[in-house]
C-alpha positions in Angstrom: 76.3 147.0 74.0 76.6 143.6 74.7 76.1 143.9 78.6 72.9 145.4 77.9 71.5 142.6 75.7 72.3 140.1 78.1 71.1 141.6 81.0 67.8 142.4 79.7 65.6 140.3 82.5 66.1 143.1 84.8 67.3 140.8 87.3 71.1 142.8 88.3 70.5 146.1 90.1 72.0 149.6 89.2 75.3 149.0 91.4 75.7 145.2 90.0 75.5 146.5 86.2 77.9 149.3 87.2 80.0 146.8 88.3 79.6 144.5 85.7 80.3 147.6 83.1 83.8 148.4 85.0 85.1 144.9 84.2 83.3 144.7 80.9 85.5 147.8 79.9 88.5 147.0 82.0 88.7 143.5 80.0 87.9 145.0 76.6 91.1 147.9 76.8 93.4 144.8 78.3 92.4 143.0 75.2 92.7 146.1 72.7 88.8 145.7 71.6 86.9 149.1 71.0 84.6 148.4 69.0 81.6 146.7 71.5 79.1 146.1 68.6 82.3 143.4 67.5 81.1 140.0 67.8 84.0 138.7 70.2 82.6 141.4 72.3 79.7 139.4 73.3 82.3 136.1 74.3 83.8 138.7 76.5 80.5 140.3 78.3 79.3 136.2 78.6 82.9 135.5 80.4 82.7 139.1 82.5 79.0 137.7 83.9 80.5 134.3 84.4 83.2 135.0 86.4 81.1 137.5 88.7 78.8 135.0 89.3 81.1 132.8 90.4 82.2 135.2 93.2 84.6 137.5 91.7 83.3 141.0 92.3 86.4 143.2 91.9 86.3 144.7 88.2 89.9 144.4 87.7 90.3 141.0 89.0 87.0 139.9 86.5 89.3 141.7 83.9 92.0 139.4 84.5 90.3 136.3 85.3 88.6 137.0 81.8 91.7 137.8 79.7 93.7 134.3 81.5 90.3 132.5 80.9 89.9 133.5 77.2 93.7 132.6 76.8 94.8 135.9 76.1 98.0 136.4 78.3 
């Protein structure tokens, strides 16, 4: 899983990847995506991170934040 890889340095706690997993998933059923070994996948996990550490914490908000960002309407 593509969350997993990236957050390998251990530094998110168990409620910040939980988070992080709810948007992850809320972005990749807005965007029709199952399959999260897909290489576009990995775009969208980078984009779900990015936008929570810019200050967006509510998982469906990161969802659509990511889908408008990726320019996916």
């Amino acid at each position: 899983m593509p969350l997993d890889r990236l957050l390998r340095d251990g530094k998110v706690n168990a409620e910040e990847f939980a988070r992080l997993d709810r948007a992850f998933t809320f972005t990749l059923r807005s965007l029709s995506l199952v399959d999260r070994n897909d290489p576009v996948c990995d775009i969208v996990a980078r984009k779900v991170i990015e936008i929570d550490a810019a200050g967006t914490h509510d998982p469906q908000e990161i969802a659509k934040l990511a889908s408008k960002q990726l320019g996916i309407p």
